[in-house]
C-alpha positions in Angstrom: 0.0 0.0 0.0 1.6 2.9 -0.9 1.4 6.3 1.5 -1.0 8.3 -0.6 -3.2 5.1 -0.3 -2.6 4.5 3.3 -3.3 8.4 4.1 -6.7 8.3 2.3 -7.7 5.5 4.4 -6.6 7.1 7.7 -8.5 10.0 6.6 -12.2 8.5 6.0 -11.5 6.2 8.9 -11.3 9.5 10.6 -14.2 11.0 9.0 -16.5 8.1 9.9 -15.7 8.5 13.3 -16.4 12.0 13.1 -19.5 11.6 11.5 -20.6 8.9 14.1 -20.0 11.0 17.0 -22.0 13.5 15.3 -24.8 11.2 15.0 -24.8 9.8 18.3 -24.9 13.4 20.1 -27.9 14.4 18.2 -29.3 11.0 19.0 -28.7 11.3 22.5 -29.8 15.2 22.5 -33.3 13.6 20.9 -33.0 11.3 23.8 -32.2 13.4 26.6 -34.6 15.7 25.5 -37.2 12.8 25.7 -36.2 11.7 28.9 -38.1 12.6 31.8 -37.1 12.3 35.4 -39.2 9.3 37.0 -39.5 10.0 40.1 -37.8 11.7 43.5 -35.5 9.6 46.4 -34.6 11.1 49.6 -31.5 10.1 51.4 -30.7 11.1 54.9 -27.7 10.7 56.1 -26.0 9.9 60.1 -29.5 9.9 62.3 -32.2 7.6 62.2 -34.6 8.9 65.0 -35.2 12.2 62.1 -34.7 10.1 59.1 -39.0 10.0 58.7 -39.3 13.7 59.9 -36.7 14.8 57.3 -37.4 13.0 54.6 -41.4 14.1 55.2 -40.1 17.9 55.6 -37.6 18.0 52.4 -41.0 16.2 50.3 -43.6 19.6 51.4 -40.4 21.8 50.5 -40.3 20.0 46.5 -43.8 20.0 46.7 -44.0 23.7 46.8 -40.9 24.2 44.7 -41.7 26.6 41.9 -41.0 24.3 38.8 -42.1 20.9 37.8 -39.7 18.0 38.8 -41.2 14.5 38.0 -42.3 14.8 34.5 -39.5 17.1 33.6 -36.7 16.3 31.0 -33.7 15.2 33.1 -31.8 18.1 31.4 -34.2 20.7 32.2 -33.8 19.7 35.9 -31.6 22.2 37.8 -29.8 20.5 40.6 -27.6 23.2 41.7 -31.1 25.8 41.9 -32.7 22.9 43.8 -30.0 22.2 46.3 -29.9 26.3 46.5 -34.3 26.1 47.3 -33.6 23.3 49.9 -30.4 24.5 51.8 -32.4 28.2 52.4 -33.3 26.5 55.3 -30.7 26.2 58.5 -31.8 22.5 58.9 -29.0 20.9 57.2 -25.2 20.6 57.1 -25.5 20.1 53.3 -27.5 19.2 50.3 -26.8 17.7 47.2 -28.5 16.7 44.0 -28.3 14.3 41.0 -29.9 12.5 38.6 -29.2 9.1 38.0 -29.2 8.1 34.1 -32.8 6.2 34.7 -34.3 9.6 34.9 -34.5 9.3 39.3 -33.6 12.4 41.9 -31.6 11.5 44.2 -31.4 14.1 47.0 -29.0 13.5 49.6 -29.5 15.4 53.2 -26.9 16.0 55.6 -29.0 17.2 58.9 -28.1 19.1 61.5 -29.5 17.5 64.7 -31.3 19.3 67.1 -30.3 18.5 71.0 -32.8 21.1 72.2 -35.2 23.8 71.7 -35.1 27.1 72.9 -38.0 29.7 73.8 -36.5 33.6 74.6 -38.8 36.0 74.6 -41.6 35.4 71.4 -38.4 33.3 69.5 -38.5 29.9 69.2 -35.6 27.7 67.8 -33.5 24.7 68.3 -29.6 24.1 68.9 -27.5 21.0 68.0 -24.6 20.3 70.0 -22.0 22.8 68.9 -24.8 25.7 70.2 -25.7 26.7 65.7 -29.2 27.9 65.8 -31.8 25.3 63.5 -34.7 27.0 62.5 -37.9 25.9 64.3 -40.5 24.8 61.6 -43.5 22.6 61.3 -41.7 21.1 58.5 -39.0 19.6 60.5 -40.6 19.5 64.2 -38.2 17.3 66.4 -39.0 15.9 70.2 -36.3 17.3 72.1 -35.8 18.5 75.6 -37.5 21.9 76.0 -35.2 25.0 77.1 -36.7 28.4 78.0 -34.6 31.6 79.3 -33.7 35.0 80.0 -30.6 34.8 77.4 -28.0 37.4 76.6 -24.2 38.1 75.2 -22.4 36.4 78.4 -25.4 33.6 79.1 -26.3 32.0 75.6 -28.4 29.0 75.4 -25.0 27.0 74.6 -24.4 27.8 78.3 -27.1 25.1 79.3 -26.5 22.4 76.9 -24.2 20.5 79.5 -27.0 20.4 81.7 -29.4 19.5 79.1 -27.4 16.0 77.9 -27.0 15.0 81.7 -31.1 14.9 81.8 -31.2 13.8 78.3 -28.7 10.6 79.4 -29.9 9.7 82.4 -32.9 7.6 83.2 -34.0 9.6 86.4 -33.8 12.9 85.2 -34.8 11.9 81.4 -38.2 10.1 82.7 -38.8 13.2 85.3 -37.8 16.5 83.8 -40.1 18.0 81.1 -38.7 21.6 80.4 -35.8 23.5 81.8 -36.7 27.4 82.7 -32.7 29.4 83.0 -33.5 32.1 85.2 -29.6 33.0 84.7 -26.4 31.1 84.6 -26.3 30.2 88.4 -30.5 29.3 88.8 -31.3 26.7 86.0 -34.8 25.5 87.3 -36.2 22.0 86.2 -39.8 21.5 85.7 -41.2 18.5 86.4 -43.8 16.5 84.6 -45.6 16.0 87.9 -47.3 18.9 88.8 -46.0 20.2 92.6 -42.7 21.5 92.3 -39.4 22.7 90.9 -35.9 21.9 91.0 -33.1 24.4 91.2 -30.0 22.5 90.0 -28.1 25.7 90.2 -25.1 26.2 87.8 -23.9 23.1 85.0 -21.2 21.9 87.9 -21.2 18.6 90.1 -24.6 17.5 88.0 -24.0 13.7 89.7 -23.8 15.0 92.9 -27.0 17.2 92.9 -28.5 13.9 91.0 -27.7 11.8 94.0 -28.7 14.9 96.7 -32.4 15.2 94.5 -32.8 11.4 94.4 -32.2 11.2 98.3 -35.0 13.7 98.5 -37.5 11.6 96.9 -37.0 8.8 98.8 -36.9 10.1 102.2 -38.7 13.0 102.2 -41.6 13.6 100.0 -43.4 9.8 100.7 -44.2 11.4 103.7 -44.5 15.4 102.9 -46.1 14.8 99.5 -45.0 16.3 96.1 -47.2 19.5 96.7 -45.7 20.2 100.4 -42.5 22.3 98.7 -42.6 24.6 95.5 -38.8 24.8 95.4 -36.9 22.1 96.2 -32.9 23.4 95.6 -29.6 21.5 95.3 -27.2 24.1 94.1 -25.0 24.3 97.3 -22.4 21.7 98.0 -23.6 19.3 100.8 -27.2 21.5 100.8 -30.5 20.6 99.9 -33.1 23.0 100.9 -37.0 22.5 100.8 -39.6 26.0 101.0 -43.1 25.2 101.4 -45.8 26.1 99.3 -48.0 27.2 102.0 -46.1 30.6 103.4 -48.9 30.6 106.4 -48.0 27.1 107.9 -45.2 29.1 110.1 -44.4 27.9 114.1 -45.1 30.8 115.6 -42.8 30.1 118.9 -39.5 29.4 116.3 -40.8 32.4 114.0 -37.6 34.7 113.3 -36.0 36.9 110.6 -33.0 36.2 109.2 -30.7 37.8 106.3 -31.3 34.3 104.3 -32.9 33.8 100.7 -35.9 31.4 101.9 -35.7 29.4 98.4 -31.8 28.5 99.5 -32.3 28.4 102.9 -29.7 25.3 104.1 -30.8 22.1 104.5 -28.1 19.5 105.0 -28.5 16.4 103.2 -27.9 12.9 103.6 -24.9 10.9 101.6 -25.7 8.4 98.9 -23.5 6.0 100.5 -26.0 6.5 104.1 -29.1 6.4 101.4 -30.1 2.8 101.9 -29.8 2.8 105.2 -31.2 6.1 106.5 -34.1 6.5 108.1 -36.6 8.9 107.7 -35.7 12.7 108.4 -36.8 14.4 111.5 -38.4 18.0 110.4 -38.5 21.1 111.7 -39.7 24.4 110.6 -38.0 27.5 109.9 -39.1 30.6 107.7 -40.8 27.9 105.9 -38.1 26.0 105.1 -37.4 21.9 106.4 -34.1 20.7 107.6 -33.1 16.8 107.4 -29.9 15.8 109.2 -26.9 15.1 106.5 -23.7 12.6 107.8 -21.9 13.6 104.7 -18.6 15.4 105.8 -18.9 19.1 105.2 -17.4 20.6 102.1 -16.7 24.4 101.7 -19.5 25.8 99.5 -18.6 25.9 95.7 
């Protein structure tokens, strides 16, 4: 074969192949362009206890998107405009988008998970557990412990989020507490679900130990005071619990004096855990409306 013969050969095999990648982009043009998108699949990724709540949420928010998805040729379908409609929302750590080539959306979710939600003033929003704000919507409603407060610049709800997981984690606390109401970083006040009284836990230090001092309480003082005897029971001082009653009036008038004390933190010396088991039930006495139980524990300097 000589060269001019071996050149025109090279040349039309060239030219076919030209002309057949031609074709097939016009082909698959025609074909994109009569390609739809099938359908919509949500993926949620790291949580399972939101994986319904999401995936219901990030449905509404397509729903009301302002174009047509499912029906749509694939190429018409904007991913990066829809991942920019979803991610308006504070919910997630990211969004992405893509279309498979059988015509589905696949939307992949990256939440950010809520550990509480906060009330301050007529706001209403949750955390997760680096204290970045999650918008509170219907859309994406989530069962989490319940946080309201008087917040500012040097007490921020992230402030009460140690004290929130220790009631969160443990099976006393968790079963007992419904809401916690942060007067200010040194009076965090849990509500109970059973109506009669609150707790003030103080500040986010020595959380076991106020655990153990609340838990003594239960079992040897309100079985026989009742849970509607105290409004405020408080464990916020080291080796303290104090008690006021409800009723201001029950006073004894003979013991009836005035002292430079804040009734609500009034001391009242508790008993160890180690002495719990074996303790017997505390002797009372009244003072400014506030009970005393006797306390073995070796006195440690307030802190």
């Amino acid at each position: 074969m000589t060269d001019k013969t071996r050149k025109i050969v090279t040349w039309s095999i060239l030219c076919s192949l030209l002309a057949y990648t031609a074709v097939m982009s016009v082909w698959a043009h025609r074909q994109a362009a009569d390609h739809v998108c099938i359908g919509i699949e949500i993926q949620v990724q790291g949580t399972d206890a939101m994986d319904s709540v999401i995936r219901r949420g990030v449905s509404e928010e397509l729903y009301r998107y302002p174009r047509r998805i499912v029906g749509t040729p694939i190429h018409e379908v904007n991913t990066s405009d829809l991942e920019r409609y979803i991610s308006r929302h504070s919910n997630f750590e990211s969004v992405n988008c893509m279309v498979t080539s059988r015509g589905k959306l696949i939307v992949r979710i990256v939440p950010l998970i809520p550990v509480m939600r906060v009330f301050f003033g007529d706001n209403s929003y949750y955390i997760n557990k680096d204290g970045r704000h999650v918008r509170s919507t219907a859309e994406f409603f989530s069962d989490v412990p319940v946080v309201s407060g008087r917040f500012n610049r040097n007490f921020t709800p992230k402030s009460v989020l140690p004290l929130v997981n220790f009631v969160r984690k443990d099976a006393l606390l968790s079963e007992l507490v419904s809401m916690v109401d942060a007067i200010d970083a040194k009076n965090l006040i849990l509500v109970p679900r059973i109506r009669g009284h609150v707790i003030n836990f103080g500040d986010t230090t020595r959380l076991e130990e106020k655990k153990r001092a609340l838990a003594l309480f239960y079992r040897q003082v309100l079985p026989y005071k009742g849970w509607e005897e105290y409004d405020t029971i408080s464990v916020k001082f080291r080796g303290q619990i104090v008690a006021t009653r409800r009723d201001k009036t029950r006073l004894n008038h003979a013991e009836q004096y005035i002292e430079d004390i804040d009734l609500e933190e009034g001391t009242l010396p508790e008993v160890s855990p180690r002495d719990a088991q074996s303790a017997q039930a505390p002797k009372a006495t009244q003072a400014n409306n506030t009970d005393s139980i006797e306390n073995p524990i070796q006195k440690q300097p307030n802190g």
